[in-house]
C-alpha positions as CSV (number, residue, x, y, z in Angstrom):
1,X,11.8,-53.9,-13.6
2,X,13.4,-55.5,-16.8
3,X,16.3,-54.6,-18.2
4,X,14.4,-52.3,-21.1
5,X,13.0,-50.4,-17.9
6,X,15.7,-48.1,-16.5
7,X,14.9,-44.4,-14.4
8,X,14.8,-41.5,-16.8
9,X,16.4,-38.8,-15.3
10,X,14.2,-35.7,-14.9
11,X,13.9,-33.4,-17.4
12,X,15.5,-29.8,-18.4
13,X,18.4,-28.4,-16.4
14,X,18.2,-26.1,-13.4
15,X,17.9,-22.2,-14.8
16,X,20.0,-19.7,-13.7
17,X,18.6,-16.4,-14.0
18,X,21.3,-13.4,-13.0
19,X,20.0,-10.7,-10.6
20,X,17.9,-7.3,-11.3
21,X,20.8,-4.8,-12.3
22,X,20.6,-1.5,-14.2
23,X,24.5,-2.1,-15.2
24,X,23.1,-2.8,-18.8
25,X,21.3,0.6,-19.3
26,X,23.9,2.6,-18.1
27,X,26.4,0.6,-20.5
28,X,23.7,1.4,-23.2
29,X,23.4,5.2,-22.0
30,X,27.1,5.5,-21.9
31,X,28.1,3.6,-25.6
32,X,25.0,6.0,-26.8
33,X,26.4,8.8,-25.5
34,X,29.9,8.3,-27.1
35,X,28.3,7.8,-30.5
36,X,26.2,10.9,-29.9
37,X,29.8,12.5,-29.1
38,X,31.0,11.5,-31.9
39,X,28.7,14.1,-33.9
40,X,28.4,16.6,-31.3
41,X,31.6,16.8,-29.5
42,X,34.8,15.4,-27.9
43,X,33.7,16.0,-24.5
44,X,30.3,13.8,-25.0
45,X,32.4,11.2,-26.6
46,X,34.9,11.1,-23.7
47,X,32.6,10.9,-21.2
48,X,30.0,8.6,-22.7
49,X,33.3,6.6,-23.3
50,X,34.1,6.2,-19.7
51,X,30.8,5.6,-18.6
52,X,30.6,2.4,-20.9
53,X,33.8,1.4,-19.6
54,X,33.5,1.2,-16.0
55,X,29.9,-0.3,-16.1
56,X,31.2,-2.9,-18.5
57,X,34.0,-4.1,-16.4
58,X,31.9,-3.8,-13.2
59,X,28.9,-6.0,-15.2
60,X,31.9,-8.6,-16.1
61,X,33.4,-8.7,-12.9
62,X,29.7,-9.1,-10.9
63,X,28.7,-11.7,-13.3
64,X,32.1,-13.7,-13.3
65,X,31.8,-13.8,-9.0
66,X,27.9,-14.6,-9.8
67,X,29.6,-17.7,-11.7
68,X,31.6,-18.8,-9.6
69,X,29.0,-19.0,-6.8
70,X,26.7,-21.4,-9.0
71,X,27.5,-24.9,-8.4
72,X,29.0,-27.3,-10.1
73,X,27.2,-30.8,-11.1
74,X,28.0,-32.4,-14.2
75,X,26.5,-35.8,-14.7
C-alpha cells in the first residue's frame, strides 16, 4: 500500500442497549400518583411519593452495576 493508503477503522461504535425493566413505569405510576395526591389527598401523595423513590434509586443503582459491567476500550 502507499502511504495515502492506511486501514480505516470500522465504522459506528458497539450499542449498548439496557435490559427489559418495568422500573420506568412504576417510577411514572408513582410520580403520577403523587401529583394526583396532590389534588386529591395527602395519603395519595405520600404514597405515590414513596413509590417513585424506591424505583428511582433501585433503576440508578441497576443501571450503575449495568455500567460497570460494560467494558472498557477507548482507542
Amino acid at each position: 500500500m502507499s502511504s495515502l493508503h492506511h486501514q480505516v477503522p470500522p465504522a459506528g461504535e458497539d450499542v449498548h442497549v439496557p435490559g427489559p425493566s418495568l422500573l420506568p413505569v412504576f417510577n411514572a405510576a408513582g410520580a403520577g400518583l403523587a401529583l394526583l395526591g396532590l389534588a386529591a389527598g395527602l395519603v395519595l401523595t405520600v404514597i405515590g411519593g414513596v413509590i417513585f423513590l424506591v424505583t428511582l434509586v433501585r433503576w440508578i443503582t441497576l443501571a450503575r452495576r449495568e455500567l460497570d459491567q460494560l467494558p472498557l476500550r477507548h482507542e
